[in-house]
N, C-alpha and C positions, 0 to 999 in steps of 0.2 A: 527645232529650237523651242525653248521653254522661255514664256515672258509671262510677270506677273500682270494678272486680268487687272488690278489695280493703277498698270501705267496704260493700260488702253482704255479705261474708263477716264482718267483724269486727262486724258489727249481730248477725246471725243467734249467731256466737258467743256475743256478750252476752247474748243471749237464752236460752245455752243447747242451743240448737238444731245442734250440731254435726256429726248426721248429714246435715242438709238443705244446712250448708254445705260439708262435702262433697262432695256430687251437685251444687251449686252450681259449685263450684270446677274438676268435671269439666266442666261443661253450656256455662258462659260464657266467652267471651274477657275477656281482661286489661282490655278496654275495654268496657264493655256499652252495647248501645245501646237506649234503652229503648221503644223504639218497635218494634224487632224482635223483640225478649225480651219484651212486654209480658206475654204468656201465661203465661210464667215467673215473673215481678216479679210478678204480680197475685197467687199461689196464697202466694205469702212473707209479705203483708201488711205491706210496708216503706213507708215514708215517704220516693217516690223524692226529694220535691222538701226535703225537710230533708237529704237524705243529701247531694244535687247541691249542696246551697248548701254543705258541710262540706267538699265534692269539691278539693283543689289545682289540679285538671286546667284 
């Protein structure tokens, strides 16, 4: 699945968590693919498939 790096920056903000989106915002493309990145997505503990359904993409 494809989510824009955009709604997992602005999740993680929400949460506060601004250092992680950060090293996020360095780490991933504009496009994430979540099967490549899974390693990454998994240690964040986001909700890829609420995020995907929010996604315009």
């Amino acid at each position: 699945m494809i989510i824009s790096k955009a709604l997992i920056l602005a999740e993680l903000r929400n949460r506060g968590q601004n250092h992680r989106a950060d090293f996020v915002d360095r780490q991933l493309p504009d496009e994430v693919d979540t099967n490549k990145h899974g390693g990454l997505l998994a240690t964040l503990q986001l909700d890829l498939e609420k995020l995907a359904s929010s996604d315009p993409m």
